[in-house]
C-alpha positions as CSV (number, residue, x, y, z in Angstrom):
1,X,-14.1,9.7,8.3
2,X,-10.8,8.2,9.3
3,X,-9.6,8.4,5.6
4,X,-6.1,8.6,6.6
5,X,-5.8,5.4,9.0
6,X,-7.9,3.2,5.8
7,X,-5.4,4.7,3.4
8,X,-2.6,3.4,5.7
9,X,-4.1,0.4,6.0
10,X,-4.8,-0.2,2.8
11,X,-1.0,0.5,1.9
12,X,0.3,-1.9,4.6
13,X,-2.2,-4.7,3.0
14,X,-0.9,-3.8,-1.0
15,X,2.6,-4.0,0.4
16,X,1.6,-7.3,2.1
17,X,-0.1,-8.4,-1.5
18,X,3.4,-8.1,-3.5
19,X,5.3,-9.8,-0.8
20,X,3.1,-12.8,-0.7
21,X,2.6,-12.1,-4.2
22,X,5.9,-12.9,-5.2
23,X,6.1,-16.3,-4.2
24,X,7.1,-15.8,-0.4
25,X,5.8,-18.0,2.0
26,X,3.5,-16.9,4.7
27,X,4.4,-17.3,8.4
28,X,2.3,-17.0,11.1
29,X,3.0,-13.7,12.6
30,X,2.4,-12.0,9.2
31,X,-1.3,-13.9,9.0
32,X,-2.2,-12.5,12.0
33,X,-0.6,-8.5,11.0
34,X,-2.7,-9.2,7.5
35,X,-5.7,-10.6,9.5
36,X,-5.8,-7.6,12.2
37,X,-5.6,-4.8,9.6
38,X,-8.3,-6.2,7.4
39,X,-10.8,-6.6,10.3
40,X,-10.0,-2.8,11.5
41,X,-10.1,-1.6,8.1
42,X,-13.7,-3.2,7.7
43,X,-14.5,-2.0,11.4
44,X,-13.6,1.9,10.2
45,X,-15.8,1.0,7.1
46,X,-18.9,-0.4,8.6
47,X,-18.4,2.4,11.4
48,X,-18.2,4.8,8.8
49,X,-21.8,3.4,6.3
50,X,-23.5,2.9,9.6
51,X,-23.2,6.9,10.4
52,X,-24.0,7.5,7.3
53,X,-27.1,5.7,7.6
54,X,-27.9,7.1,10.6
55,X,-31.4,7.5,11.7
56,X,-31.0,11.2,12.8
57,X,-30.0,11.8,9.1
58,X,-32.2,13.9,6.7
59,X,-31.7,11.4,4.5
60,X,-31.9,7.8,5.6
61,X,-33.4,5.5,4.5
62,X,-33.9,3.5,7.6
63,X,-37.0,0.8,7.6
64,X,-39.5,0.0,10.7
65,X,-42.5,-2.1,10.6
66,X,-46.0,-0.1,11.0
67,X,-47.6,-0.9,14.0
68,X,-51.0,-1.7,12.5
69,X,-50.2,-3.6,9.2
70,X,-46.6,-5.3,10.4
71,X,-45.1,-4.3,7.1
72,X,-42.1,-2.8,6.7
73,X,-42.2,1.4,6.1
74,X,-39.7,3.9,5.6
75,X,-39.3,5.6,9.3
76,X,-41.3,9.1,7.5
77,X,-44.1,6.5,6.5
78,X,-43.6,4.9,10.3
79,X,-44.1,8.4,11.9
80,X,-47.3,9.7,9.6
81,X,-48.9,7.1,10.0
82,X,-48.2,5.9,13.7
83,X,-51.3,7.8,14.9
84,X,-53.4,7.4,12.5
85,X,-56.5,4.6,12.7
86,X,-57.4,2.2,10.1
């Protein structure tokens, strides 16, 4: 998801890399260029393992605590066992 805008991001940051690289001293106005692409290329990242760990997914492997024990369960464990008496 949003592959495109993190690949553009991430060639704006490897052009940035070889400039500063090189020996060229940073200025302010670059910092904060460098420092607002790397915080929305982690947002698009985080955004993107967080859907993918979503707990409507078949496949997650989202964690709850049980209600009778406290532990911490898988949410399949969680929803067996939630009306079940010990």
């Amino acid at each position: 998801m949003y592959r495109g805008i993190c690949e553009a991001i991430s060639r704006e940051l490897d052009t940035m890399d070889e400039k500063y690289g090189n020996g060229a001293p940073l200025n302010g106005q670059d910092l904060e260029h460098i420092d607002k692409m790397a915080h929305a290329l982690k947002c698009l990242k985080t955004y993107e393992a967080m859907e993918g760990n979503s707990e409507y997914s078949e496949d997650s492997y989202a964690r709850g605590r049980s209600r009778t024990t406290g532990r911490y369960v898988s949410r399949d464990d969680y929803s067996r066992d939630s009306y079940r008496r010990y």
